[in-house]
Structure formats: structure tokens, C-alpha cells
N, C-alpha and C positions, 0 to 999 in steps of 0.2 A: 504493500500500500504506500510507502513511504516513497519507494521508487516514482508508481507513477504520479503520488501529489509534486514531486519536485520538476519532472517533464511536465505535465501537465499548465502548472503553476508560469512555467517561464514559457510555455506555447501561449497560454492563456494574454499575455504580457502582450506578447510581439503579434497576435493577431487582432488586439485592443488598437495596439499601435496603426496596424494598416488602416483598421476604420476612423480611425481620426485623422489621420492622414489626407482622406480621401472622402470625408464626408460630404463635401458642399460642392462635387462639380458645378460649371457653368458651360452652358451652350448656346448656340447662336439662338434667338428668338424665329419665328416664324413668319413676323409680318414684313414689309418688301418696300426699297426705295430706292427712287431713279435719282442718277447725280452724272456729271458730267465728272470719268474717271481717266486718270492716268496710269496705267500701270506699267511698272517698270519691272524688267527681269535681267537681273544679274546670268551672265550666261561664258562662263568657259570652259569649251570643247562640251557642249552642252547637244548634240545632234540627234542623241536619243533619247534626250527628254522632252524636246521643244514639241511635237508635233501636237503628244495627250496634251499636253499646256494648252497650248497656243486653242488648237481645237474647244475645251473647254471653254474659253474666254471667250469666244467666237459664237459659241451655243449660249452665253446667257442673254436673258430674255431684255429687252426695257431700257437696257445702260447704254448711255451713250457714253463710250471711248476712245483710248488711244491707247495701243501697246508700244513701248520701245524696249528692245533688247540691245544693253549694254553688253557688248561683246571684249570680253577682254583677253584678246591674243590666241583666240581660241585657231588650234591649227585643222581643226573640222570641218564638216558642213554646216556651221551655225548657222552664218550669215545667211545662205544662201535659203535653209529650210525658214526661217526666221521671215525673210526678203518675198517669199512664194507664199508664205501664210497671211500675206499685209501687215507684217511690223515693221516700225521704223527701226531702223537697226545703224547704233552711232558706236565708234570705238571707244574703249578707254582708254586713253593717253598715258603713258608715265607719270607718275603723281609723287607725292609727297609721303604718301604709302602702296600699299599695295594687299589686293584680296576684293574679296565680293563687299565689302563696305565702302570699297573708292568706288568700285563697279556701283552700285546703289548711289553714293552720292555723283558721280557725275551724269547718270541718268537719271534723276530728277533734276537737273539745270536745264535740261532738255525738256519736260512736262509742258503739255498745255495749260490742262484744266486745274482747277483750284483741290480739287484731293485726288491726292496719289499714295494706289495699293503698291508695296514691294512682294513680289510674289519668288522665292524659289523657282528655275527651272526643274527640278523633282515634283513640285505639287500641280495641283487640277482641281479643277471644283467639281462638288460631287454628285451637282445637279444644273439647271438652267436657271432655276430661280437663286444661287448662293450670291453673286454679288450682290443680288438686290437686298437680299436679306440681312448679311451680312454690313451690309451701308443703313439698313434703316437700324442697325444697332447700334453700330458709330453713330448715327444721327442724336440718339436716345442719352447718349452721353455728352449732348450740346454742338458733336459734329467739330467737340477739341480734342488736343491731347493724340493720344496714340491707342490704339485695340488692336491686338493681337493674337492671333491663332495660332496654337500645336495643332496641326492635320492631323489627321487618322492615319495611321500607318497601313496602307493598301501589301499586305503580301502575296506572294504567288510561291516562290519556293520554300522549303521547310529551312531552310539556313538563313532567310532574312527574320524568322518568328525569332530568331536570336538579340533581338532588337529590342524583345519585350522591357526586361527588366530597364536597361536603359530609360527606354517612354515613361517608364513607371515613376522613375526617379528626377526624369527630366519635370516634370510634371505634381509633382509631388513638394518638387525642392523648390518651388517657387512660392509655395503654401498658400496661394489663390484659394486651394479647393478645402483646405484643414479647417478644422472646429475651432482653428488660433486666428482666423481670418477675421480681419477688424481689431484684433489687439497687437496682432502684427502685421509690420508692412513686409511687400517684394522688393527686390532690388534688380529685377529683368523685366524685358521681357520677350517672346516668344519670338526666334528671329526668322524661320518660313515666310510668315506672312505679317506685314503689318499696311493700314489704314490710318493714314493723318490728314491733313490740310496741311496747305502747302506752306503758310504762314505760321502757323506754329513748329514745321518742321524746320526751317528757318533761323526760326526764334531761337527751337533749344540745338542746335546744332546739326540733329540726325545725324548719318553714319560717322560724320566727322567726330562723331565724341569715343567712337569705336574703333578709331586707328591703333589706338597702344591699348587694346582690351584684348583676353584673350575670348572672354563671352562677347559675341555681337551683341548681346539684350541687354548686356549690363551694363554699355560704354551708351546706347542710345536710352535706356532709363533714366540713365543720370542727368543728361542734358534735360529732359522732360519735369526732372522731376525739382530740379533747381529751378524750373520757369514755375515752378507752381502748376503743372497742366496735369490734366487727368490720364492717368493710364491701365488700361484694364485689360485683361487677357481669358481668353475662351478655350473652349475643346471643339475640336473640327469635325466632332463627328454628324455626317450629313450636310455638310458644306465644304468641306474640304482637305485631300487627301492628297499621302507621298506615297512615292513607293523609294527606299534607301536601299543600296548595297546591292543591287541583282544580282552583278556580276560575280559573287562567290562568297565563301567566307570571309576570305583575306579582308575584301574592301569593308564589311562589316566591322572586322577589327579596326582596320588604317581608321574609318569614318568614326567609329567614335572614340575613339583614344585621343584625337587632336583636343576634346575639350572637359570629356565627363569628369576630369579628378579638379579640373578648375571650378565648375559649376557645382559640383559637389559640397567641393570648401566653402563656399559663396552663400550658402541656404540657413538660413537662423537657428543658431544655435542648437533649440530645443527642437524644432523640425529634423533636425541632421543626427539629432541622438534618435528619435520616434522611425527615421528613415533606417540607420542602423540596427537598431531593436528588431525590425520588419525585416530584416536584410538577414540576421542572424536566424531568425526564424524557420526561414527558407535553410537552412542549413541545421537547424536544430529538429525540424521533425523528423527528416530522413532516420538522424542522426539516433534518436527513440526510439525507431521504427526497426532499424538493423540491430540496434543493441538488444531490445529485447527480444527481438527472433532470435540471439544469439543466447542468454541468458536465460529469458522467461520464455520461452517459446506458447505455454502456452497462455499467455497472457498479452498474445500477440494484435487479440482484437481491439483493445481501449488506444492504444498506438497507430492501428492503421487507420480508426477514427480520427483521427488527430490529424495524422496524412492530408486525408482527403479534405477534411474541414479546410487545411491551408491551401489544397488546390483550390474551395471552391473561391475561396476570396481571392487566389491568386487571378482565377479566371473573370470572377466582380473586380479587380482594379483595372484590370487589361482589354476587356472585352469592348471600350468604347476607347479604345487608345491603338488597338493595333487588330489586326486581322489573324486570328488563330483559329488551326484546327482544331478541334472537340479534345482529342489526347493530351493537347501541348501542357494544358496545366499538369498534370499529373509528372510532367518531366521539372517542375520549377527548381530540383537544387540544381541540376545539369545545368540550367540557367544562371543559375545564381551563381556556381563555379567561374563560368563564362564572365559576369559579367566582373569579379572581383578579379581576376587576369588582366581581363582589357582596364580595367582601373589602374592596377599597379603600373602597366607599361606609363598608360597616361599620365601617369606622376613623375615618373623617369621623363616625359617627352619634354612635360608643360613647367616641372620644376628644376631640372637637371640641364636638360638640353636645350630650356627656353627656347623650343620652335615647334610652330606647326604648317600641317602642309593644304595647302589648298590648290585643285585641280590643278597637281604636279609642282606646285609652285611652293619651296618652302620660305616661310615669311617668320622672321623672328618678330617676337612680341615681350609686352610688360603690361604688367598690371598698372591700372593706374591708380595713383597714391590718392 
């Protein structure tokens, strides 16, 4: 009995943990608004992702637009897929820095209209009516400030669901969605996709404030948030979707070790002990589960209870944050292994070797003080 009040007791702990975590998501609203948009798309050697994009933009209903795809050196077909789909399509020049946030700031100097979306060439919207919706929610927050969206993780092969834990955390460490929300603030926010006006993006700098950042959300929060301007952050599910890493494992690794041991450090305090609590979890019921089939065999059922209780939460934080098969929760330590790996390397990249790399391009960075 002793045995399993003490498992039980610290399962009980780290699966408290996840539901506080993750209590208060937010999603786009439903109702719908027309605005004259700019959207700008960061794009290097981007030739396989431009078509779903561009298509997508193309199919929403009401909005009147412009796309420009900043091209930065890309040695592809951007330009050309980009050129055939009706976007404007301007270079990025050598700049003062380098990466997809000089790409982002020199294509907004190019925008027409008075609000302009930054969209990932990875993401798509997930329907015809998402910009509109997605604007009459910017609108709802006075149509200042900044709103920004994590997409829904679109998977197809079983080595991109490797991603989960990542999303989990990505999402989690900004504490938007925790039962701490309103006693604590964010310090990001969501860099896929963001929605401003062109004068408050101006105002607080935009990407410019994310040159020596290694978070792109953290370097454009700041500038926002010294203007005084509102900034709020949603979940994309139903509006808008990525799909990261097709190409294999490796790239899952490369892609997120450039920033998750950074982002990590960066989540308050008592969020990042509740994140770890939950993280240990994942590691401690396996961990129940084989000791007592080794020990108490038959005592084996109150433990694989236990098991499964943490898939099924694993499967409730995940299932609006990324695309999984029905089995996948039931694998969450094999996850969890993964994703404390690519952690450590990330530490070595982001604190040791102070560099990361973007579309081939490695760009040294610094926190800024």
C-alpha cells in the first residue's frame, strides 16, 4: 500500500499540474470582418511551401488584399511560384541583421493597406472564412496592439507527431491559457502568424526589436508592450494550420533545437516548475508501470490505471494543438525522451555556441538585456 500511495501521490501532483497549465485555452471567435489587408510572407528557399499558402489566401472569402513575399536569397523557385500565384515579390537586401525578422521588417515598408498579417510560408488557413474571422477578432480588441496565433500542427507522417511535446510547451510557457492568467503576465508572443496596424507597428518597432532576440515573440512583445498596446495570443485551431519538418527526422531535430531551451528559460517562474512537474510525469508513470511488473506483478493493475489516465490528458492537451493518431498518446515517454534530447542539444546550440541557423543561414544572436 505504501508503494503505491507514494506513485500515486506524485502522479496525482504532475497531472494537477497539466490541468492548470492548460485550463483556459482561447480560440478565434466565429463572427467575420472585411478590412483592406497586407500580408507579408517571409520566404527562403520556401518553393514547397508557397503554393498551400498562397492558395489558401487566394480562397478567403470578402478580404480585400495584397500578398508580398519577401524573398531572401532564396536559390529556388520562390520567386517564380510566388510571381505565377499574383504576389508581389520584393528582395531582401543586406541589412543591419539578418533572418526572417529583417525579411518581415522590410516587407512591411512595402504594404499598402493600413493592417498587415505576417504569415509563415509553413502555415494556411484552414478555411475561407479564417481571415475574416480572425480580423473581426483583432477588431474586438480596438483593431490595436498585436494578436497572434500558434496554428494547429497539420501532420501526415508519424515522425512529424514528434512535435507534440514541443507545441505542448510552446504553448503552455507563455501561460495565456493557465488558471495564473490575469495574475500573470506573457513576455511573447506567437511568431507564425501575427495581425497589427501599420501605425502601431511603427510605433513599437516590430521585427526591428527582434534582431538580437533569440525568440522572435519576445524581441516584438517588448516593443509593444513599452508602447503600452494590447497584445493577445490565440490557438489556431480551425483557422489556421502548419505542417513543420516533413522532410525527416533530422529536420524535426535541426527545427527545434534553434530555440526551445531559450523559450523555455523565458516562461515564469512558477509556470516552468508546473511545466517540469508535467514533464516529469511523463517519465514517472512508465517508470511505476515497469517497476511494479517487475516487483509486484500482481499488482500490476492500479499502475496501468495510472498509465493511461496520463495518456488520456496527454491526448486533452494535444489534440487541439497538433494532428495525432489515436495510439500516439499511449507512446508519450518515447516523446518525452525525444523531446529532453533535443532540449539538451539546444542548450549546447543557444548557450555555448551562441548560434542558430535559419534556412541554411547561421546567424549569431544575444539576448537582449
Amino acid at each position: 500500500m505504501v508503494w503505491h500511495s507514494m506513485w500515486l501521490s506524485i502522479l496525482m501532483l504532475c497531472l494537477i499540474s497539466g490541468y492548470i497549465l492548460y485550463k483556459n485555452p482561447r480560440f478565434i471567435g466565429r463572427s467575420r470582418s472585411d478590412d483592406n489587408i497586407s500580408i507579408i510572407v517571409p520566404a527562403r528557399n520556401e518553393a514547397h511551401n508557397l503554393p498551400k499558402l498562397l492558395d489558401s489566401i487566394h480562397r478567403q472569402r470578402s478580404v480585400p488584399l495584397e500578398v508580398i513575399v519577401a524573398d531572401d536569397g532564396s536559390t529556388d523557385d520562390t520567386r517564380k511560384i510566388a510571381e505565377a500565384a499574383g504576389a508581389t515579390v520584393i528582395d531582401v537586401p543586406e541589412g543591419e541583421w539578418q533572418g526572417k525578422s529583417h525579411a518581415c521588417h522590410h516587407g512591411a515598408q512595402h504594404a499598402r493597406y493600413g493592417t498587415l498579417v505576417f504569415m509563415d510560408a509553413d502555415t494556411s488557413f484552414a478555411d475561407d472564412d479564417s481571415l475574416s474571422r480572425i480580423n473581426a477578432q483583432y477588431q474586438r480588441q480596438g483593431g490595436r496592439g498585436v494578436l497572434s496565433i500558434q496554428p494547429f500542427h497539420r501532420t501526415e507522417r508519424f515522425h512529424e507527431t514528434f512535435s507534440v511535446i514541443f507545441n505542448i510547451v510552446t504553448v503552455t510557457g507563455v501561460n495565456i491559457f493557465s488558471a495564473f492568467w490575469g495574475r500573470t503576465q506573457t513576455s511573447t508572443v506567437f511568431g507564425p502568424f501575427l495581425i497589427t496596424g501599420r501605425q502601431d507597428y511603427a510605433a513599437a518597432g516590430g521585427h526591428a526589436n527582434a534582431r538580437e532576440t533569440i525568440i522572435e515573440g519576445m524581441g516584438i512583445y517588448s516593443g509593444y508592450h513599452e508602447k503600452g498596446l494590447p497584445t493577445t495570443l490565440y490557438l489556431g485551431h480551425g483557422v489556421l494550420q502548419f505542417r513543420m519538418y516533413p522532410e525527416g527526422m533530422s529536420s524535426v531535430v535541426k527545427g527545434w533545437k534553434k530555440h526551445i531551451a531559450s523559450g523555455a528559460e523565458n516562461a515564469e517562474g512558477r509556470v516552468m516548475a508546473l511545466i517540469m512537474l508535467w514533464l516529469c510525469g511523463t517519465l514517472i508513470a512508465p517508470a511505476y508501470l515497469i517497476s511494479t511488473a517487475v516487483w509486484h506483478f500482481e499488482a500490476v493493475l492500479l499502475p496501468l490505471i495510472s498509465y493511461s489516465l496520463y495518456a488520456l490528458q496527454f491526448k486533452w492537451m494535444g489534440r487541439r494543438l497538433i494532428r495525432l493518431p489515436w495510439y500516439s498518446a499511449f507512446l508519450y515517454p518515447i516523446y518525452s525522451f525525444f523531446f529532453f534530447h533535443v532540449y539538451g542539444m539546444s542548450f549546447i546550440q543557444t548557450h555555448v555556441k551562441k548560434k542558430i541557423e535559419w534556412k541554411g543561414r547561421k546567424i549569431e544572436l544575444k539576448k537582449r538585456k
